[in-house]
N, C-alpha and C positions, 0 to 999 in steps of 0.2 A: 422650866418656867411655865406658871400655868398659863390658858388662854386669859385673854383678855379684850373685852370690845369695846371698841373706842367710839367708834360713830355704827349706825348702819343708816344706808339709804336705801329706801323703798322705789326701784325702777316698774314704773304700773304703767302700763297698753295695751289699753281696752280693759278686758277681763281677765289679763293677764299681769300677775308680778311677780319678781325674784327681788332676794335681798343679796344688798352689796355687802359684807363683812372687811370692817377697815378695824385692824389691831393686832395684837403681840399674840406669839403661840397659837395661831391659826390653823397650819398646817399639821401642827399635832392634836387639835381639837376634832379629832376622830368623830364621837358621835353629833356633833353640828355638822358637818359637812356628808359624811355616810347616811344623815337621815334623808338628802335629798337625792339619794340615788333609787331609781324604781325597778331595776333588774336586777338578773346576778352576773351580766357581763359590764364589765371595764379596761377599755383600752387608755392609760397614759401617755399622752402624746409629750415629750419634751426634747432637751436637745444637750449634746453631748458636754457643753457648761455645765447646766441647774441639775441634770438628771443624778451626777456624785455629789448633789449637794442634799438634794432634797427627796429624791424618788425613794428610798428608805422609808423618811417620815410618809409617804401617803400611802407605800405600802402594804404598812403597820395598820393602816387603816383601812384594809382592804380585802382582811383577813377573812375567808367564807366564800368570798365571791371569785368569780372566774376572770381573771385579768390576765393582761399581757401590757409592756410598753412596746412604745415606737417611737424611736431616738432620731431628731436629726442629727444635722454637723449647724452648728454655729453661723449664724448671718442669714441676711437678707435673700441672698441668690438661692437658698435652697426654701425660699416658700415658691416651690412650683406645682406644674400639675403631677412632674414625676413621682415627686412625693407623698401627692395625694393620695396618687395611686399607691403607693407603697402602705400610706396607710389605711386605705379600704384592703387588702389584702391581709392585713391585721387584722383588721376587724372580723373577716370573712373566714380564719384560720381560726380564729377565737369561738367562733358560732355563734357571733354577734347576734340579737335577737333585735324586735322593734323596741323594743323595753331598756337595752343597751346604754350607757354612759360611755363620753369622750369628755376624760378631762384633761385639760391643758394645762400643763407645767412651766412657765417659761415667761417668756416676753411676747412681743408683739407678733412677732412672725410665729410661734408656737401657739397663739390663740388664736391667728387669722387660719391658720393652716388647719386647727384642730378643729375649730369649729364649722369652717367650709365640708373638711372631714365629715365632719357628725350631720349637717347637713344635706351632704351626698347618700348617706347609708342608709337603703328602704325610705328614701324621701325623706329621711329626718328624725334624728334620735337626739335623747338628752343632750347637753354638753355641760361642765362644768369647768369656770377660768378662776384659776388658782397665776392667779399673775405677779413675778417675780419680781418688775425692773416699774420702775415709780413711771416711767411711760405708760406701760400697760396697766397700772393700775387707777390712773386719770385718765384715760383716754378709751385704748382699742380695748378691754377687757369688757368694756360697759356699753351696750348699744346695739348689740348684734350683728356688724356688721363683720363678715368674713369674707375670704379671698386668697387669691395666686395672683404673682405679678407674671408678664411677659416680657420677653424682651422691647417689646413695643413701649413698653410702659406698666405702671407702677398699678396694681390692685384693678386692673382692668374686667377679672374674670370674680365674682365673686356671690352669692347671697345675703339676705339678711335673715339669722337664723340667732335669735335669744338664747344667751345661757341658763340653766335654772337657778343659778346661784355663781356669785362672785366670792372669791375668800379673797384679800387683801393682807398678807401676812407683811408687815411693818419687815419683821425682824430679817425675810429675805434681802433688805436693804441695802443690810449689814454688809454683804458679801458683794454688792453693785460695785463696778471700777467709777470712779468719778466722770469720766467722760461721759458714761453712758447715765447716769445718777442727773448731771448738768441736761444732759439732751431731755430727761423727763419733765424740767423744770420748764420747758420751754412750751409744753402744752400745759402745764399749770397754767403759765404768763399768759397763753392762750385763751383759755377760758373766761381771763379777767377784761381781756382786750378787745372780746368781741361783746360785751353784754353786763359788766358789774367793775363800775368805776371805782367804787368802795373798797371791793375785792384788789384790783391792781392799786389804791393808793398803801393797802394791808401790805402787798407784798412787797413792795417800794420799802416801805419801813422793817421786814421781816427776811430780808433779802438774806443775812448774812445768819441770819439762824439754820434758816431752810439749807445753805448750801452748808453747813456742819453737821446737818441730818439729826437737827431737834425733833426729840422724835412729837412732841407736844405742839410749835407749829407746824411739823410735816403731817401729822396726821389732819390737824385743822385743816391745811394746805389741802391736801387730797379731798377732803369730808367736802368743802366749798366749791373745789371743782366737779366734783361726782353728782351734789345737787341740782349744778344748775345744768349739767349733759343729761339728767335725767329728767326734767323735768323740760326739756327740748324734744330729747327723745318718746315723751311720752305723748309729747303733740302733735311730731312730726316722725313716726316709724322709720319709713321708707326715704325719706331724705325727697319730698316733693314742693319743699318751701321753707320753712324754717332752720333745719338742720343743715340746712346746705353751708349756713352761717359757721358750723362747728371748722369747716372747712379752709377758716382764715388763713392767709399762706399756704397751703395743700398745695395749688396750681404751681407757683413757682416751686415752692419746697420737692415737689413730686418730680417735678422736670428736672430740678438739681439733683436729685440721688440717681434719676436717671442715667443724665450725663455723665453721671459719672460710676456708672455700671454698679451700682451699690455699696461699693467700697470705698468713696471719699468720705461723704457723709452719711452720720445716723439719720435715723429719721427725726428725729427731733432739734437737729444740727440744720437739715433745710427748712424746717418750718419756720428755726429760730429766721433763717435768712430769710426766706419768704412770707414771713410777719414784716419784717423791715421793707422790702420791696413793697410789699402790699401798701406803706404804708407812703412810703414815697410816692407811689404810682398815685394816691387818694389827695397828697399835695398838688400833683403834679395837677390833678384833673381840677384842682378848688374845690375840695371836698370838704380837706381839714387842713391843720395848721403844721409848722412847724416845730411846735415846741410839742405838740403830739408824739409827732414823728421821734423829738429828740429823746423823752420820756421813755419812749419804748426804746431806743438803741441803749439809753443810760443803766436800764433795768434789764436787758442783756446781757449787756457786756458786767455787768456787776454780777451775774450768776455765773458769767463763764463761758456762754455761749458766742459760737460766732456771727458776723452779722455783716459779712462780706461774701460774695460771690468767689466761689473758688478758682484761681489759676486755674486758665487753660478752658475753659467752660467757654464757648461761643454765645453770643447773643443771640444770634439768628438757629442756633442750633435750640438754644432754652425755649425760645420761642415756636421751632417747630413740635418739639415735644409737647409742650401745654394745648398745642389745637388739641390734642389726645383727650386731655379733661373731660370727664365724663361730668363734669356740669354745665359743659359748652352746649348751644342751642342752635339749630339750624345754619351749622359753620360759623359760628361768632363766638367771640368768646367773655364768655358768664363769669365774673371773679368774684369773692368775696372783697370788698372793699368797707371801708369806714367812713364816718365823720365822725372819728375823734377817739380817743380811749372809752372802751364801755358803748360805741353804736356803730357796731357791724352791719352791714347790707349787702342785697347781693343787685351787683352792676350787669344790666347784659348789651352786649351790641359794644364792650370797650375793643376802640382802635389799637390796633396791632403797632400801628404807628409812637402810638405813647407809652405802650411796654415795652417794645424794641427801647425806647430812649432810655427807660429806664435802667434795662439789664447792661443799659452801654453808659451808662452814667459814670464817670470817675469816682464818685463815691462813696461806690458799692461795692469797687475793688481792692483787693488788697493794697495795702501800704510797700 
């Protein structure tokens, strides 16, 4: 199949831009992507799923230059510092140069790992995200931001370090298991719920295309979400005031993967929860309304995703984890909250007393 490009977005900050590439036959679209590489070293960072799926195709394209991969094993607990290490060792076996390329094959924790990677090596080399799972291709792939989590909590250790270019291959999709496909949708809904009312009454209507993987509104679906994180991102880099808003659900969603040592939920599974908390917690305080609240649960649960707190999960447990939040200020804690679909804000100084109520709420428990 030839390439094909469906949208591109121009992510620009400062004097600085790359393009995002959303379309079919990407990853075999060799000379687009091999033109933005500027040495003859390349390390492929990916992980023991996508790398028999796809490490061929960018092999192919690789022909001349001096590369190596570096594989992980599958999920969340191996974006650590061990691995990082693992892969500057890579790098350092290769004779990585400053001129060097890291691109990332994979999903979210292969482009948070690979670009922290590219970051750490000589203070900063290329990286390029080649993002497999519709999560990373709305969200972590676009923005620069990189990281390892700790046991302490989730992405605590990280940089902000730009890719030079995004490739968005649609047809990786293909091979997505539905869970993880359902969890990407959930930072789509995201994107609509903090900032474009339009956008979430689109998806409201669009709901049942997106989750059969048209590929004509999934690619719109992405192209919508990717303009409006870049054009946040291009105002707010470093996440000092604007961006912090991308963050809607994070606090809660973060503390729930937590809890649950990375293996109950995806990432995109707590956010779905933690958009609903979030959003209760915004009733709770008289912020917004009810039928708000209901809109978003009704537009969840219509994609699949969950929208209850998992069995077993303590309140007072979820709650110590989010003081962790690195958008917390001076021991208080800083949430993304709303008034309403489409007007996200960020709340500081909210009482613990009113999340506690919330995370203990009946419900927000399973049935």
């Amino acid at each position: 199949m030839s390439a094909s490009i469906l949208h591109t977005i121009d992510v620009a900050i400062g004097d600085r831009a790359y393009p995002v590439w959303v379309g079919h036959g990407l990853l075999t679209d060799h000379a687009r992507w091999r033109a933005v590489l500027r040495g003859r070293h390349a390390l492929v960072i990916s992980n023991s799923t996508v790398a028999p799926l796809y490490l061929q195709q960018i092999a192919a394209g690789l022909d001349g230059l001096q590369w190596s991969s570096f594989l992980l094993d599958d999920g969340e607990t191996h974006k650590s510092f061990a691995n990082v290490e693992r892969a500057l060792q890579a790098l350092a076996t290769l004779g990585a140069t400053r001129d060097a390329c890291v691109i990332a094959l994979g999903g979210g924790v292969v482009g948070d790992l690979a670009g922290f990677t590219a970051a750490c090596w000589m203070r900063g080399i290329d990286f390029i995200q080649m993002p497999t799972t519709l999560l990373a291709m709305v969200d972590s792939s676009v923005g620069g931001k990189t990281g390892v989590n700790l046991p302490a909590g989730k992405n605590l250790v990280g940089a902000f370090h730009q890719p030079r270019a995004v490739i968005a291959d649609l047809d990786t999709l293909a091979t997505l298991p539905a869970r993880e496909y359902r969890a990407g949708l959930a930072e789509v809904i995201k994107g609509a719920a903090i900032g474009d009312t339009a956008f979430f009454d689109w998806l409201e209507q669009h709901a049942d295309a997106l989750l059969a993987r048209d590929s004509a509104p999934l690619a719109e679906a992405i192209a919508r979400k990717l303009r409006y994180k870049a054009g946040v991102v291009a105002r707010d880099e470093t996440e000092q005031g604007e961006r912090a808003l991308l963050n809607l659900g994070h606090t809660f969603g973060h503390a729930l993967e937590t809890a649950g040592r990375y293996s109950v939920l995806l990432h995109g599974e707590g956010v779905a929860i933690g958009m609903l908390l979030a959003a209760l917690l915004s009733e709770r305080l008289h912020m917004s309304g009810a039928e708000d609240t209901a809109r978003l649960r009704r537009l969840l649960e219509k994609t699949g995703l969950p929208t209850a707190i998992p069995a077993g999960m303590e309140a007072r447990q979820l709650l110590a984890l989010m003081r962790l939040d690195k958008k917390n200020l001076a021991g208080t804690l800083r949430l993304i909250l709303w008034r309403g679909i489409g007007r996200a804000e960020i709340v500081s100084g909210v009482d613990e007393a009113d999340v506690l109520a919330v995370l203990e709420a009946p419900t927000t428990q399973p049935e």
